[in-house]
Jmol script that loads the backbone (N, CA, C; Angstrom):
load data "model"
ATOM      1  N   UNK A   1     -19.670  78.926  80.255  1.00  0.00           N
ATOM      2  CA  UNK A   1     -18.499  79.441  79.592  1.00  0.00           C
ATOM      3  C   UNK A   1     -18.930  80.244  78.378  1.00  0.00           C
ATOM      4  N   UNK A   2     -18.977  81.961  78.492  1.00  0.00           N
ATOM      5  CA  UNK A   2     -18.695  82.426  76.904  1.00  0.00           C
ATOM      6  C   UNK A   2     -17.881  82.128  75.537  1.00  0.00           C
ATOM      7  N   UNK A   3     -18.378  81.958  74.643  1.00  0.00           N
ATOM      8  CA  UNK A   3     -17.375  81.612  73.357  1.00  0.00           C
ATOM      9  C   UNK A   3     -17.359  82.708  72.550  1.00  0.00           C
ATOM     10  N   UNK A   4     -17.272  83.951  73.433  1.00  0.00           N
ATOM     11  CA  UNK A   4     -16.688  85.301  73.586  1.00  0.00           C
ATOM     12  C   UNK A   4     -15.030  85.288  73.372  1.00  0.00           C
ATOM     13  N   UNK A   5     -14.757  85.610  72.085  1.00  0.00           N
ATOM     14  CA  UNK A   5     -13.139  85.727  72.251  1.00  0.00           C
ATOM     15  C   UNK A   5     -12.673  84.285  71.670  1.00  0.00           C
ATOM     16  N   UNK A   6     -13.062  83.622  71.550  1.00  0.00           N
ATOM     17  CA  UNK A   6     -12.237  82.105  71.129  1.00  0.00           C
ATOM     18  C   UNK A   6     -12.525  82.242  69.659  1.00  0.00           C
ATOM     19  N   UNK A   7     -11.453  80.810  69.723  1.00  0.00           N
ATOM     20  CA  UNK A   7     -11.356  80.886  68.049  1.00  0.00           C
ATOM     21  C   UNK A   7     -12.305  79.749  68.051  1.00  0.00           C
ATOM     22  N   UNK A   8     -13.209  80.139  66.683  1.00  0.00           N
ATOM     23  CA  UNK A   8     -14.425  79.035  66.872  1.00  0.00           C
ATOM     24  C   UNK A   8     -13.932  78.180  65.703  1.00  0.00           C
ATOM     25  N   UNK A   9     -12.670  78.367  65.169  1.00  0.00           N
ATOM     26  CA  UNK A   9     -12.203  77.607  63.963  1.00  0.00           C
ATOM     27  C   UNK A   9     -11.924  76.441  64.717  1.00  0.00           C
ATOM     28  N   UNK A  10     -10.868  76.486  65.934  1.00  0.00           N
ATOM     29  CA  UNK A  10     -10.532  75.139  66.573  1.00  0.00           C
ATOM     30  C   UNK A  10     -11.519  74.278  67.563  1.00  0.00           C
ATOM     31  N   UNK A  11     -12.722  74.357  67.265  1.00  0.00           N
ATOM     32  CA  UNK A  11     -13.810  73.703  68.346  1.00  0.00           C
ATOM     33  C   UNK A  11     -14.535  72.134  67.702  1.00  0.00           C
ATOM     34  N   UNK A  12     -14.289  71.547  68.225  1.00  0.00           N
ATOM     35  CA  UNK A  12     -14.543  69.931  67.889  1.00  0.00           C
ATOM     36  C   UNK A  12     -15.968  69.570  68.911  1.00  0.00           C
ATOM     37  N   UNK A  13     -16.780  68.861  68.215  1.00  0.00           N
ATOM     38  CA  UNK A  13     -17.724  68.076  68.730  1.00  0.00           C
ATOM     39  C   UNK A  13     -17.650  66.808  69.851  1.00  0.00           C
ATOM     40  N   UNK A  14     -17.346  66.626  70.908  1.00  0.00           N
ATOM     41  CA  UNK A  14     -16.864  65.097  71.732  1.00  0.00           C
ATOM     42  C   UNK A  14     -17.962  64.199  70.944  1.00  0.00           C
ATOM     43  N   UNK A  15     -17.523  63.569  70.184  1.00  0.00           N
ATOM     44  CA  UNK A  15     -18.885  62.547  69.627  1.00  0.00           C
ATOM     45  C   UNK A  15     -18.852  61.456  70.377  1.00  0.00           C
ATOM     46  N   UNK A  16     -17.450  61.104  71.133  1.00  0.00           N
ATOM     47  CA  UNK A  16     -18.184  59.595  72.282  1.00  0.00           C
ATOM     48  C   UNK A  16     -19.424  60.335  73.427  1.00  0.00           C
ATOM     49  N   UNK A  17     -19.302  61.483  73.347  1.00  0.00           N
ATOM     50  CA  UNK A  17     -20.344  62.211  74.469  1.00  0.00           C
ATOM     51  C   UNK A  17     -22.089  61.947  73.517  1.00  0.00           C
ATOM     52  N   UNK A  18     -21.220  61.885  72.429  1.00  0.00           N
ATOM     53  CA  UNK A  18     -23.190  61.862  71.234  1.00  0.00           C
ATOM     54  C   UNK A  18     -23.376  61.009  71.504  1.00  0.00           C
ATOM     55  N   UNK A  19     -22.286  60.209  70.851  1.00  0.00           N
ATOM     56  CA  UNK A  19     -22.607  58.451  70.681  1.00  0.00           C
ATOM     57  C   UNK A  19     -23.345  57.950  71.627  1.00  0.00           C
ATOM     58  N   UNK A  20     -22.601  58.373  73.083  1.00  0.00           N
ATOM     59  CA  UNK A  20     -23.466  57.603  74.903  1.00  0.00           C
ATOM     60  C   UNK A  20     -24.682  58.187  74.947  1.00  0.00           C
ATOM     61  N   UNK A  21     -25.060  59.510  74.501  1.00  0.00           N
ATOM     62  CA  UNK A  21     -26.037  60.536  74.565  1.00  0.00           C
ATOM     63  C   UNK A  21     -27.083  59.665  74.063  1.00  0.00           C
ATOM     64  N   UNK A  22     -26.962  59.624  72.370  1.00  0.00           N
ATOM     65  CA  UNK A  22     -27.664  58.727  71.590  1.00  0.00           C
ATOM     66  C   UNK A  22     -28.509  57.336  72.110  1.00  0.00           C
ATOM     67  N   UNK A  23     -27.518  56.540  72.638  1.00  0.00           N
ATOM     68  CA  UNK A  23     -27.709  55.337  73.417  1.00  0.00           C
ATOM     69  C   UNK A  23     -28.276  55.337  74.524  1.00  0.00           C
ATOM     70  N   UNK A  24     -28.162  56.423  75.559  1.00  0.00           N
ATOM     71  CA  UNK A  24     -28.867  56.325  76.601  1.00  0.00           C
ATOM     72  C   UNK A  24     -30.262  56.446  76.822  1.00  0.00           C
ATOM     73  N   UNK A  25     -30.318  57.503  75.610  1.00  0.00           N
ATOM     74  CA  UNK A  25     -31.666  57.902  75.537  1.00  0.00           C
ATOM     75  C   UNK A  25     -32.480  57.703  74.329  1.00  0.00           C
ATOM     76  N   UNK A  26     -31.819  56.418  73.696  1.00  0.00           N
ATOM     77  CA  UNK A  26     -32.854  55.586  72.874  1.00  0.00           C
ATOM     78  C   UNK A  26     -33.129  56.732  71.817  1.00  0.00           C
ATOM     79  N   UNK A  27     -32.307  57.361  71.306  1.00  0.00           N
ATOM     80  CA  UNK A  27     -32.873  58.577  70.082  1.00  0.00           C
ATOM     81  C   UNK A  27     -32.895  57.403  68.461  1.00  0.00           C
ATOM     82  N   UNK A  28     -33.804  57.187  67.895  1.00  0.00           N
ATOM     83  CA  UNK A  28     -33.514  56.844  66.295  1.00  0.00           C
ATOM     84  C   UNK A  28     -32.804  56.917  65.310  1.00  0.00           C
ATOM     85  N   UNK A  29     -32.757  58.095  65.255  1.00  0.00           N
ATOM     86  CA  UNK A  29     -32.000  58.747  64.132  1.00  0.00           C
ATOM     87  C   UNK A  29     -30.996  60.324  64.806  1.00  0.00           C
ATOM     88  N   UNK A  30     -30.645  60.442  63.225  1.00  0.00           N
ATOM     89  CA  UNK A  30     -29.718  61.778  63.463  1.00  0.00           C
ATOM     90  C   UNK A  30     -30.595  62.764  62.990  1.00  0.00           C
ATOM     91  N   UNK A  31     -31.245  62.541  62.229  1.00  0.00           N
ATOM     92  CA  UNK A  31     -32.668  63.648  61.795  1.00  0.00           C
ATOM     93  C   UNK A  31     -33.303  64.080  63.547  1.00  0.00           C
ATOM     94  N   UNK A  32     -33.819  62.772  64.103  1.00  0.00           N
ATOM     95  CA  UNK A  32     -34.641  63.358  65.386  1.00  0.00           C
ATOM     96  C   UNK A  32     -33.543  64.321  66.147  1.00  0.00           C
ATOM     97  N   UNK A  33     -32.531  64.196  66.811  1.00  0.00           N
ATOM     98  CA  UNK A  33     -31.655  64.847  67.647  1.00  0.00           C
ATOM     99  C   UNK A  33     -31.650  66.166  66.988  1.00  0.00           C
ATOM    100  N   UNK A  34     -31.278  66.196  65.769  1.00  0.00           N
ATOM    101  CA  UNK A  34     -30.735  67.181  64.990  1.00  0.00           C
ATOM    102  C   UNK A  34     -31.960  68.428  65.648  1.00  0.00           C
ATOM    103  N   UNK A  35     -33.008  67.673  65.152  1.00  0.00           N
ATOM    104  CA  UNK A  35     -34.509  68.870  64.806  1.00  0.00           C
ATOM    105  C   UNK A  35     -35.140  69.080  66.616  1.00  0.00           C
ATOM    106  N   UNK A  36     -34.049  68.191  67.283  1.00  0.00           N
ATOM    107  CA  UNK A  36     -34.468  68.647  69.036  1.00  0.00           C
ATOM    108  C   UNK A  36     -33.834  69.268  69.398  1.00  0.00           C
ATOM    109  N   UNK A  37     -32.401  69.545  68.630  1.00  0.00           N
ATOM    110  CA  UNK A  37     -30.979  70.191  69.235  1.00  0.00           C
ATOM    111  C   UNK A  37     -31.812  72.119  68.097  1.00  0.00           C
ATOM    112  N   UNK A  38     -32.215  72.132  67.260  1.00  0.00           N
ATOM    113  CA  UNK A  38     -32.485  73.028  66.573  1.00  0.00           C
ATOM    114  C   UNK A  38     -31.882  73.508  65.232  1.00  0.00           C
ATOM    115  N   UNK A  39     -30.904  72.072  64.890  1.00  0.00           N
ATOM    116  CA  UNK A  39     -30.240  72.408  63.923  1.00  0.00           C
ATOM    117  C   UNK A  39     -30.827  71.590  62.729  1.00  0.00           C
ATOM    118  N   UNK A  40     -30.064  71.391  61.149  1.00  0.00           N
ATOM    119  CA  UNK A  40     -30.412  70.657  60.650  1.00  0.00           C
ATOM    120  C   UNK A  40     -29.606  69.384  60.523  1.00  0.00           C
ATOM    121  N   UNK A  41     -30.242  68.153  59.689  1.00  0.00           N
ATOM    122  CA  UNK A  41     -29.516  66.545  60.079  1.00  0.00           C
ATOM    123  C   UNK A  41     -28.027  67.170  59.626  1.00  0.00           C
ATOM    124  N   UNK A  42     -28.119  67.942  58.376  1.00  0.00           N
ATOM    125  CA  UNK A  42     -26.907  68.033  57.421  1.00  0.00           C
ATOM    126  C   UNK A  42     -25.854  68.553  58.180  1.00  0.00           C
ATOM    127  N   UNK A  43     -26.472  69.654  58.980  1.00  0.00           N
ATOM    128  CA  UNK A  43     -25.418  70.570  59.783  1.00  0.00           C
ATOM    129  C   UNK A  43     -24.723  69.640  60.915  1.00  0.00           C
ATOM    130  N   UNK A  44     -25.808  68.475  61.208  1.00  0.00           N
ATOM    131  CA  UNK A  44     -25.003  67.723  62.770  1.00  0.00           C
ATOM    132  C   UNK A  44     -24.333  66.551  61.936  1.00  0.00           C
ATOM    133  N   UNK A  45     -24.068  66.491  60.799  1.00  0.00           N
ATOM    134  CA  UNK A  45     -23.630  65.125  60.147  1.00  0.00           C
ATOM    135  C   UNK A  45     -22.330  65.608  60.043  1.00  0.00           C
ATOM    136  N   UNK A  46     -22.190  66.850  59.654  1.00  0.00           N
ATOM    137  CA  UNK A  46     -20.846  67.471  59.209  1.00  0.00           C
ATOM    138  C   UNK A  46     -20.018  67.900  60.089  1.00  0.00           C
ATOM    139  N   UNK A  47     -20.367  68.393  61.143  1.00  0.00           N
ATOM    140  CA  UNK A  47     -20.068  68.711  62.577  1.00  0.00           C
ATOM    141  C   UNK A  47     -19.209  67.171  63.188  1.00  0.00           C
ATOM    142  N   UNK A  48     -20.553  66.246  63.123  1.00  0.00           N
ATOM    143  CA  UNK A  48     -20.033  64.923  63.641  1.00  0.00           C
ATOM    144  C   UNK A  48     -18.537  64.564  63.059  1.00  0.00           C
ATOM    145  N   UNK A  49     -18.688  64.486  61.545  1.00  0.00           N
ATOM    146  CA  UNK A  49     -17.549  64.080  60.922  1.00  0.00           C
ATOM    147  C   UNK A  49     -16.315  65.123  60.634  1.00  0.00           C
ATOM    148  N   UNK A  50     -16.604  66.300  61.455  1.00  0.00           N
ATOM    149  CA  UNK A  50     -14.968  66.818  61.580  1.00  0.00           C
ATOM    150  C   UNK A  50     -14.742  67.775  60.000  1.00  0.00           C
ATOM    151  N   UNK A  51     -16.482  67.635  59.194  1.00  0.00           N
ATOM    152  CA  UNK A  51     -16.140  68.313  58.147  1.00  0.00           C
ATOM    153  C   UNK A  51     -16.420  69.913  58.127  1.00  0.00           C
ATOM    154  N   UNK A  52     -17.226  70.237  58.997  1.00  0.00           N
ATOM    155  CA  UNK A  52     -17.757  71.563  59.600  1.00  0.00           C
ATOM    156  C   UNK A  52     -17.497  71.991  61.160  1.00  0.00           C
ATOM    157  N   UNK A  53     -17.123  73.320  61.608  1.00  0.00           N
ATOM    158  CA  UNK A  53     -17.191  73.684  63.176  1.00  0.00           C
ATOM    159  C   UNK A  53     -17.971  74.203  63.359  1.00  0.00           C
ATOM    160  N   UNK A  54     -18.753  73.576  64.470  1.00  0.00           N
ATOM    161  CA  UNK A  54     -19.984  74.690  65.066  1.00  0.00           C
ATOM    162  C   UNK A  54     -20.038  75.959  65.445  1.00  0.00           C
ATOM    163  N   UNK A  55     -20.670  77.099  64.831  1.00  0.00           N
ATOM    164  CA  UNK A  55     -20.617  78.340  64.931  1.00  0.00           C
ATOM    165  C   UNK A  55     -20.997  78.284  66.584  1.00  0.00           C
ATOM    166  N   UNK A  56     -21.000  80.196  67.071  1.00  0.00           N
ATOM    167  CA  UNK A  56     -21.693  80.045  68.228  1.00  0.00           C
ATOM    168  C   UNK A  56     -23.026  79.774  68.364  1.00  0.00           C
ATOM    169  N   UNK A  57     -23.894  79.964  67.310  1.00  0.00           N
ATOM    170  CA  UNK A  57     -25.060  79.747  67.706  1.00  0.00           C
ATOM    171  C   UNK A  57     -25.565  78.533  67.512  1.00  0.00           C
ATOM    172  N   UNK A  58     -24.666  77.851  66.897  1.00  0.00           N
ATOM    173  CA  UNK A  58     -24.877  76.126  67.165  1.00  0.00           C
ATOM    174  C   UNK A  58     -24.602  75.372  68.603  1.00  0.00           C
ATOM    175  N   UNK A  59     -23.248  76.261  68.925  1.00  0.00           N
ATOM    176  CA  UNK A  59     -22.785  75.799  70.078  1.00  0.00           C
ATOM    177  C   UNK A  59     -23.773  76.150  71.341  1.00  0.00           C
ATOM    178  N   UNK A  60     -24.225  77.171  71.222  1.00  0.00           N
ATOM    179  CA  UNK A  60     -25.260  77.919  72.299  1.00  0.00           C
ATOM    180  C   UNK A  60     -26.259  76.633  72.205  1.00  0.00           C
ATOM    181  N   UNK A  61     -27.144  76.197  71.120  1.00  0.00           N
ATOM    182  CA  UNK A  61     -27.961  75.609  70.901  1.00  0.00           C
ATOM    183  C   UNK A  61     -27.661  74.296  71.670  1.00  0.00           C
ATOM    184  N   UNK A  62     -26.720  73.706  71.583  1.00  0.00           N
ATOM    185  CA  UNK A  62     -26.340  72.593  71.416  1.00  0.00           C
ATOM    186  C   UNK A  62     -26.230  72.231  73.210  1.00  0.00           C
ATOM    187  N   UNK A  63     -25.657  73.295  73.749  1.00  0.00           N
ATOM    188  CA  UNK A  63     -25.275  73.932  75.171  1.00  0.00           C
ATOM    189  C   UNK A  63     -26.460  73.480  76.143  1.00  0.00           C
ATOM    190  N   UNK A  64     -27.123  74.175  75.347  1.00  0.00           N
ATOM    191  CA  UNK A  64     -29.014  74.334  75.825  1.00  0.00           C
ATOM    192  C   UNK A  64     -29.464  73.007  76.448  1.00  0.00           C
ATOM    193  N   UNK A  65     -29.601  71.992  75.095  1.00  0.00           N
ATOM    194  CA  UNK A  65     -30.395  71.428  74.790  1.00  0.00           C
ATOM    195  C   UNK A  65     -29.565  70.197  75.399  1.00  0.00           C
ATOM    196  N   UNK A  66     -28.392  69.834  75.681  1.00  0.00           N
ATOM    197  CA  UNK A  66     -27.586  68.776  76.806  1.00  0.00           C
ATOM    198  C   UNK A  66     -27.378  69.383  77.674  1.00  0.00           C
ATOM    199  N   UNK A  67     -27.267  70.285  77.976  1.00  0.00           N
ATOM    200  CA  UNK A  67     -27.344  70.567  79.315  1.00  0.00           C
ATOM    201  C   UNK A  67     -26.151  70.196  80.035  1.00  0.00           C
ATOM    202  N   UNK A  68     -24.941  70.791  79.737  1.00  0.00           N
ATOM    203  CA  UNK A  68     -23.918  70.067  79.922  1.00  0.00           C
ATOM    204  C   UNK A  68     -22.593  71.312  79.801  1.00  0.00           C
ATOM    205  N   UNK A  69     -21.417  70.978  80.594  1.00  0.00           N
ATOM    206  CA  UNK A  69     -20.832  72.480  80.462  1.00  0.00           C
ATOM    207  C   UNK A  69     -19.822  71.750  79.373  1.00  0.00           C
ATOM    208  N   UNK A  70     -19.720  73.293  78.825  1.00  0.00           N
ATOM    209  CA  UNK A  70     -18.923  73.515  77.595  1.00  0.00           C
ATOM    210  C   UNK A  70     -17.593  72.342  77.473  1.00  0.00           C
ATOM    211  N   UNK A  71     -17.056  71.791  78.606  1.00  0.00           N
ATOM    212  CA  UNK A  71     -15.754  71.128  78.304  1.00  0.00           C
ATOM    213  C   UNK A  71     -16.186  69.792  78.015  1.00  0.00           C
ATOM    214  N   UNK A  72     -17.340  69.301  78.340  1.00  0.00           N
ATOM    215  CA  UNK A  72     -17.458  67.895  78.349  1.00  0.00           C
ATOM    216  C   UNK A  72     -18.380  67.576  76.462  1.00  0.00           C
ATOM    217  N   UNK A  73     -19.015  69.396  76.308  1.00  0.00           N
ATOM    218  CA  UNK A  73     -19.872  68.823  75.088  1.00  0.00           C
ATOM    219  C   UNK A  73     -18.543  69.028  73.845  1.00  0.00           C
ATOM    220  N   UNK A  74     -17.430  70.024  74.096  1.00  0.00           N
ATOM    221  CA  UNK A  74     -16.768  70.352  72.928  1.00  0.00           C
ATOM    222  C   UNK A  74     -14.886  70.225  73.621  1.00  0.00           C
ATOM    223  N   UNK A  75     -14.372  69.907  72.465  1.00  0.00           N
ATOM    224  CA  UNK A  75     -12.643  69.677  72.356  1.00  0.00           C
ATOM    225  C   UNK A  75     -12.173  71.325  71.773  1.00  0.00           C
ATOM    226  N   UNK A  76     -11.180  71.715  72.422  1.00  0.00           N
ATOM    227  CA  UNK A  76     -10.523  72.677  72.046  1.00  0.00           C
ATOM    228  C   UNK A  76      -9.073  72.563  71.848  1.00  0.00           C
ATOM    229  N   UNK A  77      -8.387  72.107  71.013  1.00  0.00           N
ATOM    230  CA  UNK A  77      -6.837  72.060  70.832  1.00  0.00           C
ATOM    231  C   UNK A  77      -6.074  73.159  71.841  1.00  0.00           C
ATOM    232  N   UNK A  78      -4.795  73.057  72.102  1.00  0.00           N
ATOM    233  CA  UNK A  78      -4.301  73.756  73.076  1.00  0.00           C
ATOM    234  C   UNK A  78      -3.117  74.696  72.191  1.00  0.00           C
ATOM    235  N   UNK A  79      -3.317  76.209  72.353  1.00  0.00           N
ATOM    236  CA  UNK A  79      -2.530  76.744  71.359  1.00  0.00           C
ATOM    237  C   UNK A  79      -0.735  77.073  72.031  1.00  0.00           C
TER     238      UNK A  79
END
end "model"
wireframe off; spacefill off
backbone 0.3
color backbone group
């Protein structure tokens, strides 16, 4: 899915998708994920907590690196 054209203001993180992510695969911390996903801890802390939206090139990153299509890694409100 391109994030060509969307509003990247309304894009939410699924964090029960982190949370299981996290758990399944035995990750430590939010530092390790962060610096495997390519971002920094600060940027995925803020993201997590709904205080920041992931640009596209977070989202691209993020895309990548779960391997996972766009609806299951991110929430989009319905306008």
């Amino acid at each position: 899915m391109s994030t060509k054209g969307m509003n990247m203001n309304k894009i939410t993180l699924n964090n029960l998708f982190i949370k299981e992510y996290v758990k399944e695969n035995k990750i430590k911390s939010l530092s390790r994920l962060a610096g495997e996903i390519g971002i920094s801890r600060s940027m995925l802390c803020k993201i997590l907590q709904g205080k920041r939206n992931p640009g596209r090139k977070v989202i691209t990153k993020m895309l990548i690196y779960f391997k996972v299509p766009f609806d299951i890694l991110f929430t989009m409100p319905k306008e």
